[in-house]
C-alpha positions in Angstrom: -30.3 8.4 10.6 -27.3 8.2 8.0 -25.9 5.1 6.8 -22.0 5.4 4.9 -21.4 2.2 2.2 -17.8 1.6 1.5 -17.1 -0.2 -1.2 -13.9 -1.9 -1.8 -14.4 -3.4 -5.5 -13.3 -2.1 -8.5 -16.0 -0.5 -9.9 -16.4 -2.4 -13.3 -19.7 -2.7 -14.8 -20.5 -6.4 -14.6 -20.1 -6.2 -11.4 -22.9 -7.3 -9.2 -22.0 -5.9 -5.5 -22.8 -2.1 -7.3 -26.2 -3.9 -8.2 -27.0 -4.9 -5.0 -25.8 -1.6 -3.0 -28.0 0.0 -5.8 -31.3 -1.7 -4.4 -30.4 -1.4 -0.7 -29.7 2.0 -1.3 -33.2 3.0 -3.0 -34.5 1.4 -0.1 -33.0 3.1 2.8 -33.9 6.3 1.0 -37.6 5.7 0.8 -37.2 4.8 4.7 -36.0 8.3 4.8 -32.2 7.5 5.6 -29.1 9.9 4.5 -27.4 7.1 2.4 -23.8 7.9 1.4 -21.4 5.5 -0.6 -17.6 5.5 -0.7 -15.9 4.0 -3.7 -12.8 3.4 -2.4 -11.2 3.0 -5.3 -11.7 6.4 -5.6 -10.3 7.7 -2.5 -7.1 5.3 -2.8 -5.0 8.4 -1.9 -7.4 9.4 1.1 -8.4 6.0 2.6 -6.3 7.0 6.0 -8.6 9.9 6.5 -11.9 7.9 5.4 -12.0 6.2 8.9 -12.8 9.6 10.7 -16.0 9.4 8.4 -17.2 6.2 10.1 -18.1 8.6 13.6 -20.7 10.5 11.0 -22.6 7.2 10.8 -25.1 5.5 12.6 -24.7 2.0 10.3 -22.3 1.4 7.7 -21.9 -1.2 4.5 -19.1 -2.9 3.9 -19.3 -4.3 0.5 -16.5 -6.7 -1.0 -16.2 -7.5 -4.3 -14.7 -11.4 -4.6 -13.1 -11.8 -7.7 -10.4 -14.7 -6.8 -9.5 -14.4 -2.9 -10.3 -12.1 -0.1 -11.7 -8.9 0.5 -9.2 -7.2 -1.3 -6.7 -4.3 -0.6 -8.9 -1.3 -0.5 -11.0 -2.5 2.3 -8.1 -4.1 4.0 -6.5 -0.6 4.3 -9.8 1.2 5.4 -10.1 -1.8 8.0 -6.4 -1.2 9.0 -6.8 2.8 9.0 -9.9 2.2 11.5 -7.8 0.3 14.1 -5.2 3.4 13.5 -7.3 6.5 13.5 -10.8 5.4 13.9 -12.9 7.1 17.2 -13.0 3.9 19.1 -15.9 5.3 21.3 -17.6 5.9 18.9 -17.3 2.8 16.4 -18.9 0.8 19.3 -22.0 2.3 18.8 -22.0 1.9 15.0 -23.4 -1.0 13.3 -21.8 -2.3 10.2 -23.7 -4.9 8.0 -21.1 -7.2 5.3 -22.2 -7.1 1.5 -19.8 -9.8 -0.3 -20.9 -10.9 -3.7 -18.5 -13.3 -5.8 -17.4 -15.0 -9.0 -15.7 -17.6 -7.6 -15.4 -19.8 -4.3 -15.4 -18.3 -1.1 -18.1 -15.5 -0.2 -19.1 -16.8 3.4 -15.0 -16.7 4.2 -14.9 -13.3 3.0 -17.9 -12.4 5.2 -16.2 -13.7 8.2 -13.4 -12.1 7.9 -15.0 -8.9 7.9 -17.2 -9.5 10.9 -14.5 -11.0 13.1 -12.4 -7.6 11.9 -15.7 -5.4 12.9 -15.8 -7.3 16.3 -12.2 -6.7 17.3 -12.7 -3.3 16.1 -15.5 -3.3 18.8 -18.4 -2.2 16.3 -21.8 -4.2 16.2 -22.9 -6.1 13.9 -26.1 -6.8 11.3 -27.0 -9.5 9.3 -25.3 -9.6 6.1 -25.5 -10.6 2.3 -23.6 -13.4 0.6 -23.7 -14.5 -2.6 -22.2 -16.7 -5.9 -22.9 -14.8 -9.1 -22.2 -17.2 -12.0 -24.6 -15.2 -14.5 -25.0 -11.5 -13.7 -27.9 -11.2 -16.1 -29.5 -14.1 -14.1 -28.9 -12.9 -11.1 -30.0 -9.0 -11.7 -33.3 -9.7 -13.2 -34.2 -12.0 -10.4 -37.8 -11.3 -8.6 -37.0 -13.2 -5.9 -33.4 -12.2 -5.5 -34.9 -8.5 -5.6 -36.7 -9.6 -2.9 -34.3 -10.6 -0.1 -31.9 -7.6 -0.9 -34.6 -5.3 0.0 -35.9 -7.5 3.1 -31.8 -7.1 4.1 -32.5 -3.7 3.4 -35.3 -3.4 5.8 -33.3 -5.4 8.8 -30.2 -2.7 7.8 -33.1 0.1 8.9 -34.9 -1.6 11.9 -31.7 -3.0 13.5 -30.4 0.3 13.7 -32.9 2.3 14.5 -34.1 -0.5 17.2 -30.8 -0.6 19.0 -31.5 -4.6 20.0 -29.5 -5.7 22.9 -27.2 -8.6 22.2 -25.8 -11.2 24.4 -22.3 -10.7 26.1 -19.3 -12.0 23.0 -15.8 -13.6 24.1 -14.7 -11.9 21.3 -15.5 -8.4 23.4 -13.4 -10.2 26.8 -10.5 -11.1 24.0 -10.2 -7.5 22.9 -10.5 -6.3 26.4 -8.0 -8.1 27.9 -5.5 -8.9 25.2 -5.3 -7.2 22.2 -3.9 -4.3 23.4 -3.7 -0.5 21.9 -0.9 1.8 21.1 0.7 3.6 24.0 0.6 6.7 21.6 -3.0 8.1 22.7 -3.9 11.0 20.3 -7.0 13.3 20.7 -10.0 12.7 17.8 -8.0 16.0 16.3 -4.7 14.7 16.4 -5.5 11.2 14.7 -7.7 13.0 11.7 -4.6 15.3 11.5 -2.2 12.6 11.5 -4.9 10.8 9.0 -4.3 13.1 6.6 -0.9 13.2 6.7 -0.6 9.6 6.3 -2.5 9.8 3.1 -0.8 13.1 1.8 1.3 11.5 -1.1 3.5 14.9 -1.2 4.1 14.7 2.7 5.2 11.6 2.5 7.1 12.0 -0.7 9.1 14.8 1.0 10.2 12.3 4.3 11.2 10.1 2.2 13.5 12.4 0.4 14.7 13.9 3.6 15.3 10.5 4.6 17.4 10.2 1.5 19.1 13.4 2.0 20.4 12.5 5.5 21.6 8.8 4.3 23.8 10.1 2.0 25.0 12.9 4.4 25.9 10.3 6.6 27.9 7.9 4.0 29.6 10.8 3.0 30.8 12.3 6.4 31.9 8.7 6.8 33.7 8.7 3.4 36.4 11.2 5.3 38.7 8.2 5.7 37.9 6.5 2.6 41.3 5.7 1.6 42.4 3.5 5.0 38.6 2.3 4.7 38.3 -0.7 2.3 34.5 -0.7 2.9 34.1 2.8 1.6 36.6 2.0 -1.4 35.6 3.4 -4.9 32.5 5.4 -3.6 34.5 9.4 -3.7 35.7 8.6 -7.3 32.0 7.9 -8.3 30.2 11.2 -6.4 33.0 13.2 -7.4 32.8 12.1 -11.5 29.1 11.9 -11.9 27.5 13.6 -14.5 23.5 14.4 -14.1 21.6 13.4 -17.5 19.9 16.1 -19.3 16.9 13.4 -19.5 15.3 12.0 -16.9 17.0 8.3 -16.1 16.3 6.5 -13.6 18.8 3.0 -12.9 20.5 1.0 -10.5 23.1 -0.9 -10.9 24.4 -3.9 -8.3 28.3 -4.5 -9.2 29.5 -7.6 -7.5 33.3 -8.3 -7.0 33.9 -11.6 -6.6 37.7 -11.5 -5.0 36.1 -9.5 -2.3 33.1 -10.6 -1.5 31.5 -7.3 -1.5 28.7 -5.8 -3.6 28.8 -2.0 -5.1 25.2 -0.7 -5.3 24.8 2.6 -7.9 21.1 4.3 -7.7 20.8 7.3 -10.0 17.5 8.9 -10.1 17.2 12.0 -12.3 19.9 14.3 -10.9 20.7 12.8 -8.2 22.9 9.4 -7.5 23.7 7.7 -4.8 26.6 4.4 -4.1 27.0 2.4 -1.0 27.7 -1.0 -0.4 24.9 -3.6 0.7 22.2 -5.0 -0.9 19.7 -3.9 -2.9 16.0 -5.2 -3.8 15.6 -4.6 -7.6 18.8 -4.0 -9.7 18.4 -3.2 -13.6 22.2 -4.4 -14.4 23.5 -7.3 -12.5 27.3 -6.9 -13.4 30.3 -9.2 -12.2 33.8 -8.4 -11.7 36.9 -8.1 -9.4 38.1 -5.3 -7.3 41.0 -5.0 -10.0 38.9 -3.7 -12.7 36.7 -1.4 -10.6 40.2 0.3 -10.1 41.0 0.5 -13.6 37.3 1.7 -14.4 37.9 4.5 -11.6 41.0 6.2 -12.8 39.9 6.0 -16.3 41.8 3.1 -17.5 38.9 1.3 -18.5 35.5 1.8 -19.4 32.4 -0.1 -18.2 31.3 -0.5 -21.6 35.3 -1.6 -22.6 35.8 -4.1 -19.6 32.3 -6.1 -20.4 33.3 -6.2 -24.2 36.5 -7.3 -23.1 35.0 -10.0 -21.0 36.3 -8.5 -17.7 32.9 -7.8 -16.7 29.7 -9.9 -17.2 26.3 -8.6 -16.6 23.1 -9.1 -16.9 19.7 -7.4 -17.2 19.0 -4.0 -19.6 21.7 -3.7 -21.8 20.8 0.0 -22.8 21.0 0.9 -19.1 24.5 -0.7 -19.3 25.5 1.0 -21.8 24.6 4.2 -20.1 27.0 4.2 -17.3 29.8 5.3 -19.0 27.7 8.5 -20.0 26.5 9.3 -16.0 30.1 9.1 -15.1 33.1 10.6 -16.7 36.6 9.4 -15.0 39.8 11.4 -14.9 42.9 9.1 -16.1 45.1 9.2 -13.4 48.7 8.1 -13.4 
């Protein structure tokens, strides 16, 4: 029998869940039981290709650490990655007992949402362990606390080794009849491969710079007609006069023109930069201006630098960043 914990804490010292997975753990191993935990704090990078682990298991733990609300974002991903990936045959064999431990209000909501997440999931279920921990002193030296983690313990064991039938669950009907799966049906090989590329950081990494690479492929085949286009106005003077830093700089800069309504976005990250107009989530320099002095600052007439000292420009946000867009481009004067 082999029972997998996943715990979805953060692994600090004072806290108590790693006492109590401590204790149930010594027990299941004097029962004789394969007992292997998952910090998933740890495996951050891998928790996509965790949920192919949950087939090696007979029971599994999952143990959530309440420090203000919820279960937290670890276990939420490995709960999200086993509706993705998970073998869904085989989680419906596998029984999975809840382990929440907390500082502050609401342990048995945290428990429930992990069982009524196991039961959609269409795994079984064992009884679980709940507490408040105002002391943690207290509460580890406890005889009688001792006590009923290890009698959990022994449930864990005899539940799964028993098998006991259970009585038919709506929430089995629900997931039958209306929560329906992805059309995309992969083989137990193709969902661990896709698994891992999900939590591949340089795979993804790459998309997103091919992504990248396309976009501004695209902008710039449509920058053909720039000239009779006002809404691709000013972006060939600033791909044609950039300059890529000898350091490392990454900034963006949002340039709103009021007379037009329209907002220039300027992303430069290391060597590469990038203009378009749209919005923009984060922006280190907010600046201000009309139409008229983007012109001048184009063909060289002005500077960024020279228009906001001149009050033709206003900004806001990191003034050194401001400062530093008259070094990443370098415009021609033109007549």
């Amino acid at each position: 029998m082999r029972i997998h914990i996943y715990y979805g804490g953060r692994g600090l010292i004072e806290d108590s869940t790693l006492y109590v997975l401590s204790k149930l753990t010594d027990v299941l191993e004097e029962l004789h039981i394969d007992v292997k935990r998952y910090n998933l704090y740890e495996c951050k990078n891998e928790i996509a290709v965790l949920a192919n682990t949950v087939k090696e298991a007979d029971g599994i733990v999952l143990a959530a650490s309440l420090e203000w609300y919820g279960i937290g974002g670890y276990l939420q991903q490995f709960l999200d990655s086993c509706w993705l990936y998970a073998d869904k045959a085989k989680l419906s064999k596998t029984y999975m007992m809840p382990v929440v431990i907390s500082t502050t209000y609401g342990e048995k909501e945290a428990e429930h949402t992990l069982i009524k997440a196991w039961e959609l999931l269409g795994g079984l279920l064992c009884p679980g362990i709940t507490a408040y921990v105002e002391q943690q002193t207290e509460f580890e030296t406890n005889p009688e606390y001792l006590k009923i983690i290890e009698k959990k313990a022994e449930d864990l064991y005899r539940t799964v080794n028993h098998k006991p039938k259970t009585l038919p669950s709506s929430v089995t009907a629900l997931k039958q009849n209306m929560v329906k799966a992805s059309p995309m049906e992969l083989t137990p090989q193709e969902s661990e491969q896709l698994s891992k590329y999900v939590s591949d950081d340089s795979y993804v990494k790459k998309q997103k710079e091919d992504i990248e690479e396309l976009s501004q492929l695209f902008r710039e085949m449509m920058d053909k007609g720039e000239g009779k286009d006002p809404g691709q106005e000013f972006l060939h003077n600033l791909r044609e006069n950039f300059v890529a830093p000898k350091e490392d700089v990454k900034a963006v800069f949002e340039i709103r023109m009021t007379d037009t309504g329209k907002t220039l976005v300027v992303e430069v990250n290391k060597d590469r930069m990038k203009c378009y107009y749209g919005e923009c989530d984060y922006s280190d320099v907010i600046a201000t201006t009309t139409r008229a002095v983007i012109n001048r600052l184009v063909t060289g007439r002005t500077t960024f630098q020279g228009a906001f000292m001149a009050g033709d420009l206003t900004a806001k946000g990191d003034f050194k960043t401001l400062r530093m867009f008259d070094q990443l481009f370098r415009f021609t004067v033109l007549g």
